[in-house]
C-alpha positions as CSV (number, residue, x, y, z in Angstrom):
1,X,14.9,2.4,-8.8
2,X,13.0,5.2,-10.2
3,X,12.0,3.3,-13.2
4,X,9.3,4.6,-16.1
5,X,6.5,2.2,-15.1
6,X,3.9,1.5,-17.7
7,X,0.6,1.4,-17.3
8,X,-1.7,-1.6,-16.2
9,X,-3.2,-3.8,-18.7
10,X,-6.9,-4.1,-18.1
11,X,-6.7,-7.3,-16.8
12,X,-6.1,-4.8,-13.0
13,X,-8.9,-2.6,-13.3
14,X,-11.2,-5.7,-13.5
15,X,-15.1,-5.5,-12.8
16,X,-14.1,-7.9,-10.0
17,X,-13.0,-5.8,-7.6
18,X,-17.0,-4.1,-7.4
19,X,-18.1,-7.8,-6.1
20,X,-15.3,-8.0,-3.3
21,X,-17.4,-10.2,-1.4
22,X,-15.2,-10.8,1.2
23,X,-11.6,-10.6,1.9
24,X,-12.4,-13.1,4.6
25,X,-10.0,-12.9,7.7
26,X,-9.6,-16.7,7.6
27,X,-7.0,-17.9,9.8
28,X,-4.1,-19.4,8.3
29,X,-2.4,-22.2,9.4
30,X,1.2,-23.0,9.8
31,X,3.0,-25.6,7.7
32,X,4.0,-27.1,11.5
33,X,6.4,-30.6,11.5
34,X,9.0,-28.9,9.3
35,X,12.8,-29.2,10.6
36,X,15.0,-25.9,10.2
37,X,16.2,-25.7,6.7
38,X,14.0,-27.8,5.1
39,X,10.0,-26.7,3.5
40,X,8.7,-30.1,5.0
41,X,5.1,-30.7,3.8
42,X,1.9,-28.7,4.8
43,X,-0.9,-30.3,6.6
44,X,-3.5,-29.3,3.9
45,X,-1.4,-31.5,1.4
46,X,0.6,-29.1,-0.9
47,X,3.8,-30.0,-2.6
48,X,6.7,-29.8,-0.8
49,X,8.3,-26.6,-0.7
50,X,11.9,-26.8,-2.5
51,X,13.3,-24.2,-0.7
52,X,16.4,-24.7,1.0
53,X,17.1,-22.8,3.6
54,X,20.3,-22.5,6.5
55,X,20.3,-23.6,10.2
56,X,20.5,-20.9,12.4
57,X,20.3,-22.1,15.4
58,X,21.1,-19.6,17.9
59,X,21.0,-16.5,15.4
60,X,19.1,-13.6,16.7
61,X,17.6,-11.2,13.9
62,X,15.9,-8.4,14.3
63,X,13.3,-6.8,11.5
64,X,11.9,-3.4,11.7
65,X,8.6,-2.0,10.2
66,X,5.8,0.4,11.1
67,X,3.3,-1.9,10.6
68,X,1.1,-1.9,13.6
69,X,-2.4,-4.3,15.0
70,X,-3.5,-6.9,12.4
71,X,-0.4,-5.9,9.8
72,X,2.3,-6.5,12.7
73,X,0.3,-9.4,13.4
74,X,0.1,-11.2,10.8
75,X,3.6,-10.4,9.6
76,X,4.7,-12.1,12.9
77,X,3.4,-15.0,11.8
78,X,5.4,-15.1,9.1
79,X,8.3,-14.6,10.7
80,X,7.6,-17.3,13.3
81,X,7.3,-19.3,10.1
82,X,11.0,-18.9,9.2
83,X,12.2,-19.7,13.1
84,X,10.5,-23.0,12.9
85,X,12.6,-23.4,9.6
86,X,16.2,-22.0,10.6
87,X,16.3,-21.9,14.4
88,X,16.7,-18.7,14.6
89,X,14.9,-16.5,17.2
90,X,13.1,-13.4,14.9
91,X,12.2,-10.3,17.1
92,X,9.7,-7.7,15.4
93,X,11.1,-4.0,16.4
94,X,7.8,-1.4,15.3
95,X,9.2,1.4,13.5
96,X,8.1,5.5,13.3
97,X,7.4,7.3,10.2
98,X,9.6,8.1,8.5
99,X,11.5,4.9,8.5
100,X,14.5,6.2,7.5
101,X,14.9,8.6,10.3
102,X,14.3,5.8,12.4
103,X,16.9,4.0,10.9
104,X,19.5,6.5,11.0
105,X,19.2,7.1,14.8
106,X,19.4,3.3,15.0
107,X,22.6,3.4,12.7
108,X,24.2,6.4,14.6
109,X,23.6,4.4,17.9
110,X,25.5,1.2,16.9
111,X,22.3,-0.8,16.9
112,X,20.8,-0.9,13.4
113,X,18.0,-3.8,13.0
114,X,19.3,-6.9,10.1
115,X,16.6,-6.1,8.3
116,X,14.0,-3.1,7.7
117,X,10.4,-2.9,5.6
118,X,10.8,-0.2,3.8
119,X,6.9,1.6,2.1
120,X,8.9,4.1,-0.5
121,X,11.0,3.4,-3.3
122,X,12.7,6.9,-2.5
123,X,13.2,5.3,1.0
124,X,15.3,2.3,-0.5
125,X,17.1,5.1,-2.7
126,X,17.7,7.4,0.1
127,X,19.0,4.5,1.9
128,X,20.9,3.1,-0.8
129,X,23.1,6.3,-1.1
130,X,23.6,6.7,2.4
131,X,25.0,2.9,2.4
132,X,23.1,1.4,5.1
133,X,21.7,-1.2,3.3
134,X,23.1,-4.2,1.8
135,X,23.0,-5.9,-2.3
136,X,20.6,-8.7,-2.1
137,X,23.0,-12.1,-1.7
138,X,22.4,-14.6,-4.3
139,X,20.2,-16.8,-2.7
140,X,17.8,-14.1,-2.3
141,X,18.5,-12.8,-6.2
142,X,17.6,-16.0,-7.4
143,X,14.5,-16.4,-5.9
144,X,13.6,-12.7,-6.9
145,X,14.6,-13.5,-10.5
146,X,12.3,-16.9,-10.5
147,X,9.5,-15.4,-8.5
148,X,8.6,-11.6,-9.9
149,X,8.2,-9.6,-12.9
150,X,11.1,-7.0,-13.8
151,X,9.0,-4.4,-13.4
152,X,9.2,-5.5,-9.1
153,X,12.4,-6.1,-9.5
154,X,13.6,-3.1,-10.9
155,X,11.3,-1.4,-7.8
156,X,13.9,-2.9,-5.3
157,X,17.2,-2.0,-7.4
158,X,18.9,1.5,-7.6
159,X,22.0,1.5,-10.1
160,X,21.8,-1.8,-11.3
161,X,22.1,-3.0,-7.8
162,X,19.2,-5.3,-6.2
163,X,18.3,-4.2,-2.6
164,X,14.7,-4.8,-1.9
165,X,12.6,-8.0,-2.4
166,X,8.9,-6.3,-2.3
167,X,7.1,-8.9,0.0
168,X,3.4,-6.7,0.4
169,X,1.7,-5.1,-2.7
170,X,-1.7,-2.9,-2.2
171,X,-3.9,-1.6,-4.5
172,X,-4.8,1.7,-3.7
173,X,-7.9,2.3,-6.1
174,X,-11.0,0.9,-4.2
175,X,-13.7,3.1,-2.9
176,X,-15.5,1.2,0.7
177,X,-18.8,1.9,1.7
178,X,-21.4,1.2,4.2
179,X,-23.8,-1.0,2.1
180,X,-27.1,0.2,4.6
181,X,-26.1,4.4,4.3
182,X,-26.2,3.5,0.2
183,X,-29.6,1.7,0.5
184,X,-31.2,4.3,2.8
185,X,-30.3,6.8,0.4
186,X,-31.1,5.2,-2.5
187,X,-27.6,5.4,-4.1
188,X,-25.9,3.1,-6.4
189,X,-22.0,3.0,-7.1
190,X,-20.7,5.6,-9.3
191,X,-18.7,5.0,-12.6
192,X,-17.4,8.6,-13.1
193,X,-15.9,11.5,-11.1
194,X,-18.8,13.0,-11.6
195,X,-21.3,10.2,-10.4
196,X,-19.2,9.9,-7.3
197,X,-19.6,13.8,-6.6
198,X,-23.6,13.1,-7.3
199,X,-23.7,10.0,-5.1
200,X,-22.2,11.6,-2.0
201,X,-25.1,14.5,-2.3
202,X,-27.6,12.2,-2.4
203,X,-25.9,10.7,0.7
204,X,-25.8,13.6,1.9
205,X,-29.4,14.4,1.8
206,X,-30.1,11.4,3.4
207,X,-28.8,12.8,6.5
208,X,-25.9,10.4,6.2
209,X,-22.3,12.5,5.3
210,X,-21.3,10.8,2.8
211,X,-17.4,10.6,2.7
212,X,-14.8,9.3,5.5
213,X,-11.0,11.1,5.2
214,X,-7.7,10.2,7.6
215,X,-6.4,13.9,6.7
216,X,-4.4,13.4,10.1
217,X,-2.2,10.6,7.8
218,X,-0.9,12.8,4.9
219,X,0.0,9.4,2.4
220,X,-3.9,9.2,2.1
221,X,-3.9,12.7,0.7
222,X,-1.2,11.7,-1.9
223,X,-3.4,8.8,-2.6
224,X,-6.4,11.0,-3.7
225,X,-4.4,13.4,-6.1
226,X,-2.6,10.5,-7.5
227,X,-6.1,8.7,-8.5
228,X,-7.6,11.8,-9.8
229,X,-4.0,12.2,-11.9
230,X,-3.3,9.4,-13.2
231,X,-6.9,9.2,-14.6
232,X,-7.5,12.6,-15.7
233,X,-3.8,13.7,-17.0
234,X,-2.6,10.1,-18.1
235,X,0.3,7.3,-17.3
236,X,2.6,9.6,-19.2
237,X,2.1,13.1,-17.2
238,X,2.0,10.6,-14.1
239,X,5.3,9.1,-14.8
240,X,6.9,12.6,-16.0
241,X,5.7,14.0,-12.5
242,X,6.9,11.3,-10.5
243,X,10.1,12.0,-11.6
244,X,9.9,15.9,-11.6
245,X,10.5,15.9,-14.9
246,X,7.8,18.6,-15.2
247,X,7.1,21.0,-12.4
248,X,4.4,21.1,-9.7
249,X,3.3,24.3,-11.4
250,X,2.1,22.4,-14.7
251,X,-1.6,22.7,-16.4
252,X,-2.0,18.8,-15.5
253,X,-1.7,19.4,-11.9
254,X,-3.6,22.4,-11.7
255,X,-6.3,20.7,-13.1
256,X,-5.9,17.7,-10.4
257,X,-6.1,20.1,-7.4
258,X,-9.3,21.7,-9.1
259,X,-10.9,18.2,-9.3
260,X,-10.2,17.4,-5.6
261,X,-10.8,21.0,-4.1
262,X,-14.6,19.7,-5.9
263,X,-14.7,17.2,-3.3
264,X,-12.5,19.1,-0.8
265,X,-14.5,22.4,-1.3
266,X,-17.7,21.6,0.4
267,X,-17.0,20.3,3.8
268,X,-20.9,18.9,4.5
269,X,-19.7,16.3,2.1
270,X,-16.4,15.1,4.2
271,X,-16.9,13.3,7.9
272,X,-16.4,16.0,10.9
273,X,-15.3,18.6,7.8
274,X,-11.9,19.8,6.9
275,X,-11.0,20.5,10.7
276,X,-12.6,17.1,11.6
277,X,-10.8,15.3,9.1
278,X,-7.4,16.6,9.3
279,X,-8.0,14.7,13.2
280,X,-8.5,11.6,11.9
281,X,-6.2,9.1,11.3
282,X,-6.6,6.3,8.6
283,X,-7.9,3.2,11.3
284,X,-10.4,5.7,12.4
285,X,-11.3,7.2,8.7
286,X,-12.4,3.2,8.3
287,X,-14.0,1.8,11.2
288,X,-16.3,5.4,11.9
289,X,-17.8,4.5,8.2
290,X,-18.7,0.6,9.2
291,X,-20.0,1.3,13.0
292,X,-23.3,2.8,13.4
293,X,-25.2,0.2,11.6
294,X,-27.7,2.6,8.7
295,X,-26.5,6.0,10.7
296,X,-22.3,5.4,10.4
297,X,-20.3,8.6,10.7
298,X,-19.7,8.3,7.1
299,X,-20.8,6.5,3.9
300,X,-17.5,5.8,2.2
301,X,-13.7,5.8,2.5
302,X,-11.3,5.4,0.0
303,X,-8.4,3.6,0.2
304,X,-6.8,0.3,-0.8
305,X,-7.2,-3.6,-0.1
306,X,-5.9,-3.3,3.4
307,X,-9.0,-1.5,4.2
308,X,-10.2,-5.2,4.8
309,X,-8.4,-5.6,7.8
310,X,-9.5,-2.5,9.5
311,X,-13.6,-3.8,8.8
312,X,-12.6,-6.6,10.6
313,X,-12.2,-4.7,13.5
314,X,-16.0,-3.4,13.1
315,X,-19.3,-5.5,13.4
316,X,-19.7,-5.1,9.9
317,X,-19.6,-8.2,7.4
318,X,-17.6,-7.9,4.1
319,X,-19.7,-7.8,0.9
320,X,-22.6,-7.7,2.6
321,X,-22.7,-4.5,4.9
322,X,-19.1,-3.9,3.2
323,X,-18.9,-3.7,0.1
324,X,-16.5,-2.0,-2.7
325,X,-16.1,-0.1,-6.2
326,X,-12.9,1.1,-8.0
327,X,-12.2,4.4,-8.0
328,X,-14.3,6.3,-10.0
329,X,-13.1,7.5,-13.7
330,X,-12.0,11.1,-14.0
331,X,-12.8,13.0,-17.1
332,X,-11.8,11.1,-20.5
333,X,-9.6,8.6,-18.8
334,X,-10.4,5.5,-17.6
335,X,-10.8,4.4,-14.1
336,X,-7.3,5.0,-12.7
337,X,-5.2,1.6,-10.5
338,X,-2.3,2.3,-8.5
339,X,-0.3,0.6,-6.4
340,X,1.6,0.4,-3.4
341,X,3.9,-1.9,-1.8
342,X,6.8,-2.4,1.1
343,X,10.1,-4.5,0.3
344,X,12.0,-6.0,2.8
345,X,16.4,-4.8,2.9
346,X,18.9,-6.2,4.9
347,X,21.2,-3.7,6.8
348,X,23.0,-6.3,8.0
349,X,25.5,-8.3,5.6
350,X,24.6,-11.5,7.8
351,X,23.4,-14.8,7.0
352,X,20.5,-14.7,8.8
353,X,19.8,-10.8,7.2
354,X,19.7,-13.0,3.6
355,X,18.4,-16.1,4.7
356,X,15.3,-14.0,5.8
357,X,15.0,-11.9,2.4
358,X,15.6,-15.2,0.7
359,X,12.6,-16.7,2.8
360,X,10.5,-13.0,2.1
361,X,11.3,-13.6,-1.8
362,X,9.6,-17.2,-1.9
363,X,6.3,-18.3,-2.3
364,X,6.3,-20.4,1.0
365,X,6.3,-16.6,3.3
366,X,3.6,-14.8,1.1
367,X,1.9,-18.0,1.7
368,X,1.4,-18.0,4.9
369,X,0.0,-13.9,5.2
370,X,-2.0,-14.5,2.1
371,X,-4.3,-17.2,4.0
372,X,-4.8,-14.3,6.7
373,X,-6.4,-11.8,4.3
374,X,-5.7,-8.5,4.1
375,X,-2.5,-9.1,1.7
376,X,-1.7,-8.8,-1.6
377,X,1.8,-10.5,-3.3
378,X,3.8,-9.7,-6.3
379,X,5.0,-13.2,-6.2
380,X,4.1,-14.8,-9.5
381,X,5.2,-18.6,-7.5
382,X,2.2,-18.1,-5.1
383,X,-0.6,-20.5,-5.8
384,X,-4.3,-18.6,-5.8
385,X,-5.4,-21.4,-3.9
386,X,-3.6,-19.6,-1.1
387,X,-5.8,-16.8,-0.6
388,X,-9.0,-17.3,1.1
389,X,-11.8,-16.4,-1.4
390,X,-12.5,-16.7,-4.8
391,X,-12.8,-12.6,-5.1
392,X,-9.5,-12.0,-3.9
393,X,-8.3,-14.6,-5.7
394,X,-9.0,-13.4,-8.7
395,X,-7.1,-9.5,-7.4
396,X,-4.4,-12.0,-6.9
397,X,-4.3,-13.1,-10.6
398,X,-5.3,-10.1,-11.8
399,X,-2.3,-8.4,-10.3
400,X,0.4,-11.2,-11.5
401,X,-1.3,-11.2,-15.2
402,X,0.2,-7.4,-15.3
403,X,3.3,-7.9,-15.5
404,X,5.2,-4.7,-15.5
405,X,2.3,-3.0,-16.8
406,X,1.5,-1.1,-13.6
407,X,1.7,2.3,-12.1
408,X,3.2,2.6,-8.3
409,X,2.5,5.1,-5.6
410,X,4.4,8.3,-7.2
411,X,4.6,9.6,-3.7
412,X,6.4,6.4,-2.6
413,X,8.8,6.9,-6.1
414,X,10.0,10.3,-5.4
415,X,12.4,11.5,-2.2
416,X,11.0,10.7,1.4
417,X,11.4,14.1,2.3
418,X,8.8,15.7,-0.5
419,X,6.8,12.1,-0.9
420,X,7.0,10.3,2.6
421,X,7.5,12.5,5.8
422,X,4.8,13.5,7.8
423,X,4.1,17.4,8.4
424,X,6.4,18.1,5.1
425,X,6.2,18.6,1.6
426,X,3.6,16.7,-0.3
427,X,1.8,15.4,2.8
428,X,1.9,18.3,4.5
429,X,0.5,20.9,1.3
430,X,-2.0,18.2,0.7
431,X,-3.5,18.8,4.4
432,X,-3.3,22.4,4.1
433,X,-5.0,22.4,0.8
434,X,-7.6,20.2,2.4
435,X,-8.5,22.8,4.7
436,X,-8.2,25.4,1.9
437,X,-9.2,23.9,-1.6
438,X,-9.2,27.4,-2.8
439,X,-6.0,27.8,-2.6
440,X,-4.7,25.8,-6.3
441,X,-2.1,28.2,-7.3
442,X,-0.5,28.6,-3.7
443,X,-0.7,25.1,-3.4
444,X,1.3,24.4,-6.6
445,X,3.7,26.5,-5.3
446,X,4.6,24.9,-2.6
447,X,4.8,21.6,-3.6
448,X,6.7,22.6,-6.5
449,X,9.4,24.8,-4.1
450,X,9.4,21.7,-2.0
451,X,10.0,19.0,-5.0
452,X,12.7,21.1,-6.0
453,X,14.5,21.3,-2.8
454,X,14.4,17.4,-2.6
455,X,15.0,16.7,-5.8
456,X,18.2,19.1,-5.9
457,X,16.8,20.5,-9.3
């Protein structure tokens, strides 16, 4: 549901998230010895799970996402958690971008999955209008009503009908860097827009390039303008432009572009330049900026706390040669948090589809990804104790003390075809004003032609 979201109390842009010492990969163990249907108890001693749950023996479900390596991964375990519960046998079925499209060949061809992972709230629209996707049963509603803020709720809804039960939150406001390239250069981490700009030159003149970019993934793009918005033109413009209630051609945005072609503009700054950039896709964008001990292809990348997982796959050590500052502040506003998130639909009126998406709505699921790092939940029933490190921990809390004072991905909130399809609208005009940051007006142009197509306005 398009919903006006407000912004984030304080509480989210906490000083915390500069000490992320480490998101620690930690293992996470099963809650093993439970029979199907029932939470059992958990071998480190927790309450028993109330959560009540049907046999399916002999049920076959099928889940599509595009998560992929340590996301698909530890997703899986989660839905090995709820086959030891119900019986049923759970297949993972990896999913393109755009989802939707994937879903409709599926849908044409008779063989739609019972439940999808959707990253857009214009997906779950998009969906919603097409009817492929089913109204949350009430199991699943009640757990949704018990467990998160309206604000996620309303997320997952479109007409007063609840869909999605948002299982994954990100926050996409973190700057990464390579704690040895920062040392060697004598840099520190920068409060302000304009700090950060100083910092990478000073990187740069340590023979180190300072910044890391996965231009080859267009949603990072969208991720940089939407920072530099929300902080520079305010929650207000931000909201108003996610629903294009003012155009693509507005002052506020103008301004945006300008801010980012100051980054954008001189290639010496970005890893492999414009050209190089535009080739790499996000995995990359992170590990080239944590191999290469004090001489990494980069000194930074921005992006949010999923970044963890993809250190993990370096030699590097988190919060020591990893470490993290919020996105800087851009002009007079202050330092800008947005989020990001994927909910979980059934397209399947089964009762397997809503025992799952019951399961997904609880705290026992986000329990068991949280103790595998790399995850965030909007589940207000999820004990901190669950997450692996006191740092994240506090994220964790941090994120439920909001509320539904919070600011989502405005390219996830609009129309997959402008917000979330690669090699069109706001993706693609974000790539080609990467490789041409001169270009503000044209680039307005075209996003603004583009938004208007897919809005229908």
């Amino acid at each position: 549901m398009r919903t006006t979201l407000r912004t984030r109390k304080a509480a989210l842009t906490i000083t915390a998230l500069t000490t992320i010492a480490a998101l620690g990969l930690a293992g996470c163990g099963d809650d093993g010895g439970k029979d199907p249907g029932s939470g059992g108890s958990t071998k480190d001693g927790s309450t028993k799970s109330d959560l009540s749950l049907p046999s399916l023996k002999g049920e076959k479900i099928e889940v599509a996402a595009v998560w992929t390596g340590p996301e698909q991964e530890n997703f899986t375990k989660v839905l090995d958690e709820f086959e030891k519960r119900t019986g049923a046998t759970v297949t993972f079925v990896p999913a393109q971008d755009p989802i939707v499209n994937f879903l409709g060949t599926k849908i044409a061809g008779g063989s739609p999955p019972d439940v999808a992972m959707l990253p857009q709230v214009g997906a779950i629209q998009q969906a919603a209008a097409q009817k492929w996707i089913k109204p949350l049963g009430p199991e699943a509603k009640a757990q949704l009503a018990k467990n998160y803020a309206k604000g996620w709720q309303d997320l997952g809804s479109v007409g007063g009908t609840q869909y999605g039960v948002y299982f994954k939150a990100a926050n996409k406001s973190l700057v990464w860097y390579n704690s040895a390239a920062f040392e060697n250069a004598g840099a520190s981490e920068p409060k302000t827009w304009k700090d950060f700009l100083a910092t990478a030159e000073t990187i740069s003149a340590s023979g180190v390039t300072p910044v890391s970019i996965g231009g080859a993934d267009g949603w990072t793009l969208t991720d940089w303008f939407e920072n530099i918005y929300l902080s520079q033109a305010g929650p207000q413009k931000y909201d108003q432009l996610a629903k294009h209630q003012i155009k693509w051609t507005d002052a506020s945005v103008t301004q945006a572009l300008t801010t980012l072609g100051e980054l954008f503009g001189k290639p010496q700054l970005i890893a492999g330049g414009a050209n190089g950039a535009l080739q790499t896709e996000f995995p990359a964008s992170v590990t080239q900026t944590f191999t290469g001990g004090d001489q990494p292809k980069a000194a930074m990348v921005f992006e949010g706390d999923f970044v963890a997982v993809n250190i993990g796959q370096t030699p590097a050590k988190l919060g020591t040669d990893a470490k993290v500052f919020p996105f800087p502040a851009v002009g007079s506003g202050p330092a800008p948090v947005v989020t990001g998130g994927d909910a979980a639909v059934a397209l399947k009126d089964t009762k397997g589809a809503q025992a799952l998406l019951t399961f997904l709505a609880s705290p026992d699921a986000a329990k068991v990804w949280a103790g595998a790092g790399g995850f965030l939940s909007p589940n207000k029933a999820l004990d901190a104790s669950a997450y692996p490190n006191d740092t994240l921990r506090t994220i964790a809390k941090a994120l439920i003390a909001s509320g539904d004072d919070f600011r989502f991905d405005m390219s996830d909130q609009m129309p997959q075809s402008f917000g979330g399809t690669p090699g069109k609208g706001e993706w693609k005009a974000l790539q080609d004003f990467l490789k041409n940051p001169q270009d503000v007006a044209g680039t307005q142009a075209r996003l603004e032609a583009d938004a208007a197509k897919a809005y229908k306005s």
